[in-house]
N, C-alpha and C positions, 0 to 999 in steps of 0.2 A: 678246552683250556686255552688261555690267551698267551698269546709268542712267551716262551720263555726264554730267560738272558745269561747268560752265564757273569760270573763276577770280573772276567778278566774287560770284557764288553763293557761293560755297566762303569767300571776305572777309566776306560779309555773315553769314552763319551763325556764321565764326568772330566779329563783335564781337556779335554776338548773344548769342550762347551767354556771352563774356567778358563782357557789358555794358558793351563799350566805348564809346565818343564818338566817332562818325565827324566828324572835321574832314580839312583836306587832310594838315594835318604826318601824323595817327594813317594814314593811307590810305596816301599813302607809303610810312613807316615798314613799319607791317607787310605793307601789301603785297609791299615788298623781297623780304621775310623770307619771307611766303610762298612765294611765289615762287622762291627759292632752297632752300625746303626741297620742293617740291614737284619740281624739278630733280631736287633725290637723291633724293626717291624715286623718279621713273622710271630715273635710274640704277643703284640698286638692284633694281628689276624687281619693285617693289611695287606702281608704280600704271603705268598706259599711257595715251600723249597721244596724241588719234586729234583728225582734222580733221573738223569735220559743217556744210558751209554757212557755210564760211572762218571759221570758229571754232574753237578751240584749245579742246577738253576732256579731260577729264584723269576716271580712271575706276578702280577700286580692281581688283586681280588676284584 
């Protein structure tokens, strides 16, 4: 299995990377977002959500 990420990780890189302003509204917000697009891609069979120590990560194919 290839490093898997947790979502709280995967937010933080993305405003990182964006140099965005974490407040709660921007957390939210794109959280949502995330969130939802991370959905289709395990729908799409591009990434895979495994459980490790009741944690939700998410992992690229």
């Amino acid at each position: 299995m290839r490093d898997a990420t947790g979502f709280e990780t995967i937010l933080q890189k993305l405003f990182q990377r964006y140099q965005l302003t974490m407040n709660f509204e921007q957390y939210v917000l794109v959280g949502s977002t995330v969130r939802s697009y991370l959905s289709w891609l395990r729908d799409s069979g591009k990434v895979d959500a495994v459980f490790e120590d009741s944690r939700l990560l998410w992992t690229a194919k």
